[in-house]
C-alpha positions in Angstrom: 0.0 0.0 0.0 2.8 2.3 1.2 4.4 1.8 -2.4 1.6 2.2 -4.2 0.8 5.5 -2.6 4.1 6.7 -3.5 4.2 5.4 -7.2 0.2 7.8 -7.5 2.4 10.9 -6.0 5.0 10.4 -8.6 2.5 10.4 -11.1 1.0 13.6 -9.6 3.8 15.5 -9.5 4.8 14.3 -12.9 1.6 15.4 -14.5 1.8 18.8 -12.4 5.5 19.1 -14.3 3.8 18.0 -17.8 1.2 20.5 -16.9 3.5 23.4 -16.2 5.6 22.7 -19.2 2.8 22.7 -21.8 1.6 25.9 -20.3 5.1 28.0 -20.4 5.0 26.6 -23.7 1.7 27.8 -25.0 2.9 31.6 -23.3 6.2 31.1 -25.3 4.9 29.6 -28.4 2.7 32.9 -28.5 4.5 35.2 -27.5 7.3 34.7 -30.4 7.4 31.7 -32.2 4.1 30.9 -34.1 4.8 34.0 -36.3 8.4 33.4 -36.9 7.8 29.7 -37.2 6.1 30.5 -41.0 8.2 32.8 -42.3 11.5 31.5 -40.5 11.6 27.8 -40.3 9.6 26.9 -42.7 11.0 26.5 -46.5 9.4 28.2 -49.6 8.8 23.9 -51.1 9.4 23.1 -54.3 5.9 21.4 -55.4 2.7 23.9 -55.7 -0.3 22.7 -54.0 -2.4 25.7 -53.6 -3.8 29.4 -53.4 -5.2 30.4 -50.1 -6.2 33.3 -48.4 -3.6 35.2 -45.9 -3.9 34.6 -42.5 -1.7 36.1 -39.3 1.6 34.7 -38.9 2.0 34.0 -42.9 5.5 36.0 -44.4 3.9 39.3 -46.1 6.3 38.6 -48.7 4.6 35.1 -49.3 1.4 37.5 -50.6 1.2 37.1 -54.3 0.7 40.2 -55.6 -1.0 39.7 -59.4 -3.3 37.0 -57.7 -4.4 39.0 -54.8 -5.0 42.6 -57.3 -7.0 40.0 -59.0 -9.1 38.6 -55.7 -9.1 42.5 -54.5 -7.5 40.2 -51.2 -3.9 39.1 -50.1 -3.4 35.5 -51.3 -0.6 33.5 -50.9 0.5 30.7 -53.0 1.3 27.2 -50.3 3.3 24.5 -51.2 4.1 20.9 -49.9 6.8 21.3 -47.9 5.1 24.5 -46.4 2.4 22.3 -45.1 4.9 19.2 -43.9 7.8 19.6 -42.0 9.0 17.2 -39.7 10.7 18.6 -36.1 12.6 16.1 -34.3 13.6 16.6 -30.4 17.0 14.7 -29.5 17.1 14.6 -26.3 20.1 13.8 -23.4 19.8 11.8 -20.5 22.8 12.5 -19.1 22.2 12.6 -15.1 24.0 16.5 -15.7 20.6 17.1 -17.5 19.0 16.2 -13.8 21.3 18.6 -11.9 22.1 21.7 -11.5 22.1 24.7 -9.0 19.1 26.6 -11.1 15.4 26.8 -10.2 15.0 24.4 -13.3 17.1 21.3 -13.8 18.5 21.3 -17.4 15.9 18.5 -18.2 12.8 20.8 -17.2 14.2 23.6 -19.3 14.2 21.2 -22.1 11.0 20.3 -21.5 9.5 24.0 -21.7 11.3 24.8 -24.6 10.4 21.9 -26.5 6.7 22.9 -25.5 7.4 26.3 -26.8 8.9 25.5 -30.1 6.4 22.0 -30.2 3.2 24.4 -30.4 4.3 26.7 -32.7 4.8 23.6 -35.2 1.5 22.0 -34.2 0.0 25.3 -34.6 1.3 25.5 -38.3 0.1 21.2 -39.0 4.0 20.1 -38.4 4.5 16.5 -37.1 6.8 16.5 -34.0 8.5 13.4 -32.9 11.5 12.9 -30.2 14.2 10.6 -29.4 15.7 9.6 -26.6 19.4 8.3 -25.5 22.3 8.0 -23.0 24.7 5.1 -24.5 22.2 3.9 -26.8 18.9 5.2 -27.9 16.1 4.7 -24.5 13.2 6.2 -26.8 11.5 6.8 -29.7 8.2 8.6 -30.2 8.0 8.6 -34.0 6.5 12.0 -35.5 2.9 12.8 -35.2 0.6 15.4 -35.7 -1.3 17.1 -33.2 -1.3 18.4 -29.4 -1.3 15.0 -28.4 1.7 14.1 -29.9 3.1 17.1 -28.1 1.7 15.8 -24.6 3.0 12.1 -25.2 6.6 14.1 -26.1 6.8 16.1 -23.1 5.5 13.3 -20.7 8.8 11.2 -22.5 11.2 13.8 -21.5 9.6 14.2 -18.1 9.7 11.0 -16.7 12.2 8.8 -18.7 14.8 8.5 -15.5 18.7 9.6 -16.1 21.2 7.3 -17.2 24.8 6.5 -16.3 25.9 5.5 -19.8 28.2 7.7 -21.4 27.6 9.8 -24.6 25.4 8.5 -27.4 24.3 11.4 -29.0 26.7 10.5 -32.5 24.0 7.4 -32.1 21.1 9.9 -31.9 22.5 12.2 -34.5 23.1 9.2 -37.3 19.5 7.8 -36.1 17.6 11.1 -37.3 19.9 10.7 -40.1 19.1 8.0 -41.6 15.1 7.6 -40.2 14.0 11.0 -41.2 14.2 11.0 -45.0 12.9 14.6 -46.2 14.6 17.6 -44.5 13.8 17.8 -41.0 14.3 20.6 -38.0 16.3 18.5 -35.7 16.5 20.2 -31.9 19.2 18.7 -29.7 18.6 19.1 -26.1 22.3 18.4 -24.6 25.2 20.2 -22.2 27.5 18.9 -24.6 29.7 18.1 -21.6 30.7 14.3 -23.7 32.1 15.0 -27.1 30.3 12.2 -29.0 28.5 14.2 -30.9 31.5 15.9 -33.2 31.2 12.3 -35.1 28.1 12.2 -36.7 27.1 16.2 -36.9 28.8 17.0 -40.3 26.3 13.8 -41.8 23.0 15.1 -40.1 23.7 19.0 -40.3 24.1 18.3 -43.9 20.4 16.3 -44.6 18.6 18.2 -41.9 18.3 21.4 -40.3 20.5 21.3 -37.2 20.3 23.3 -34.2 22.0 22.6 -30.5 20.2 23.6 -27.6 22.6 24.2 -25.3 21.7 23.7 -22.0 23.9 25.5 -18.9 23.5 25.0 -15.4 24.5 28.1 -13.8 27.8 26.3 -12.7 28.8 25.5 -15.9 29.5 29.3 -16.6 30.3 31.5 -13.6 31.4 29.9 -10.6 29.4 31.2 -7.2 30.8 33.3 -4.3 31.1 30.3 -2.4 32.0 27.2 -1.5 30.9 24.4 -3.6 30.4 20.8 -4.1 30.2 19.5 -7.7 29.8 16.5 -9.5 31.3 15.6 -12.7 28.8 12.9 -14.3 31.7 10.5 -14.5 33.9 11.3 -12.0 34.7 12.2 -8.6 33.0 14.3 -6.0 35.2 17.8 -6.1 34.7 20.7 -3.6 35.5 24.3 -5.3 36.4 27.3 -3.3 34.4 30.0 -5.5 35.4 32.4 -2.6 38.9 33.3 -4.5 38.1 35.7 -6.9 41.2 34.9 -9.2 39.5 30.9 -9.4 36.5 32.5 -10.5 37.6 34.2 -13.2 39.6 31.5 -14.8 36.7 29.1 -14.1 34.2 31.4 -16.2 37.3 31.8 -19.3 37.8 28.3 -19.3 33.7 27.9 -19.7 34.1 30.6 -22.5 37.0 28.9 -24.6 35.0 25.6 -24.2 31.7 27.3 -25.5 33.8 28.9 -28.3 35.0 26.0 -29.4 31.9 23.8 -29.6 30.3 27.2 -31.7 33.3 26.5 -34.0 32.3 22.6 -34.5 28.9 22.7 -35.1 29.2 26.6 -37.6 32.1 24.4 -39.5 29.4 21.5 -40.0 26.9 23.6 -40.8 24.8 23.4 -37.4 24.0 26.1 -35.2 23.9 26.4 -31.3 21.3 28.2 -28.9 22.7 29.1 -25.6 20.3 28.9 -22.4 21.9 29.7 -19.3 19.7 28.3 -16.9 18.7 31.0 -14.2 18.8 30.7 -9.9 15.2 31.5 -10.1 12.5 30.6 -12.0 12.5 33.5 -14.6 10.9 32.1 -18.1 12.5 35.5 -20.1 15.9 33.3 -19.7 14.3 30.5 -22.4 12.9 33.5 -24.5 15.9 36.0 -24.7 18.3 33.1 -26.1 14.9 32.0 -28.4 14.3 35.3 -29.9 18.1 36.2 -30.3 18.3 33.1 -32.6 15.0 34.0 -34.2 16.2 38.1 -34.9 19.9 36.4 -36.2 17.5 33.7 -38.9 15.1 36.2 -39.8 18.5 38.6 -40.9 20.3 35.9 -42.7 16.9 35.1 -44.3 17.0 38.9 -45.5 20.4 39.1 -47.3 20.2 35.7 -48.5 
């Protein structure tokens, strides 16, 4: 009886978490993405499949404009790939990803942002689908369409327990690979603290859009006024005096070399990185700046290009 009362409050509190998720992500979603998602994210096609009217959110420069003087209303012209992409979550089960000194463990940040970025694709008829690993792959929820293929997503990344097993992310990378045949918006949820991925991201960068979500514990870039105890997720227990302000500094530029060089890796394979440094409190602007920063740099590229 005892363990059965315990394994109903698990599943309280993990459909609280689910809950909370989904609605940060909805806020998010609204707040920034569904727009951007159109005229951002999603590719021009190559096949024609129709003329519809204009809605909110569509490019303006989508608007045909000798079919909508015609109509005497904007029109736009849609094609298949406009109305099917494929967004793939890859995400890390690293027991780092559990951790943490911030409000939100690495893992629930992933959780919200995937919400975010899940309901602006939903929104816009996308399939989302994710995938799972630590050694091997622990999870695969193939691509769906709908908010309950969201809901079964975000339950997956929720309540799928960390793993020991080292790395397995070149796995993940060469599994969306191969198993996602037309170009995809793959979204890898990681701290990039094991270096397995530098094997396979050249291959899936060049089939699929590639983006790391980069996911910092506070630690990870400044080192606190204090006295610490860390973890590494293979090694030792190591206590750090953060009280000596010359450690401090050379902590936060070795954290800034480190992040520099993974930005070089993944540019040089044609994969790009979002930094989200996790805040103390629960402060949901910290998943938007880094969202919107990434948005404003696409949306400028998209411009020149």
């Amino acid at each position: 009886m005892i363990q059965e009362a315990s394994d109903r409050a698990d599943l309280q509190d993990l459909l609280r978490e689910v809950r909370r998720a989904e609605i940060l992500g909805r806020r998010l979603a609204a707040d920034l993405l569904s727009g951007a998602w159109a005229s951002i994210f999603r590719g021009a096609g190559v096949e024609f499949h129709e003329v519809r009217e204009w809605v909110e959110g569509d490019d303006p420069r989508a608007v045909d404009a000798v079919l909508s003087a015609r109509a005497g209303r904007p029109l736009v012209k849609q094609f298949v790939d406009e109305r099917r992409r494929t967004l793939l979550f890859l995400l890390d089960l690293a027991p780092s990803l559990d951790a943490g000194l911030g409000a939100w463990t690495p893992r629930q940040a992933a959780a919200r942002i995937g919400a975010a970025v899940g309901e602006a694709a939903v929104a816009h008829g996308d399939r989302v689908g994710l995938v799972a690993f630590d050694s091997r792959i622990r999870l695969v929820v193939p691509p769906g369409h709908g908010r309950g293929a969201l809901l079964r997503i975000l339950r997956g990344m929720l309540a799928l327990p960390a793993a020991g097993g080292a790395g397995g992310a070149a796995e993940a990378l060469r599994f969306a690979t191969r198993s996602i045949r037309r170009h995809a918006i793959i979204l890898l949820f990681s701290d990039l603290l094991r270096p397995d991925w530098r094997q396979t991201v050249y291959a899936c960068a060049l089939r699929h859009d590639l983006i790391a979500a980069h996911l910092l514990a506070p630690e990870l870039v400044e080192l606190p006024e204090a006295v610490v105890r860390l973890r590494d997720p293979s090694g030792p227990l190591v206590v750090v005096d953060g009280r000596s302000r010359r450690r401090r500094e050379a902590w936060a530029a070795r954290s800034r070399a480190w992040r520099e060089e993974i930005d070089s890796r993944l540019t040089a394979a044609g994969a790009e990185r979002i930094e989200f440094r996790l805040p103390l409190g629960e402060d949901p602007e910290a998943l938007t700046r880094p969202l919107l920063a990434f948005l404003r740099r696409r949306e400028l590229r998209r411009r020149r290009g």
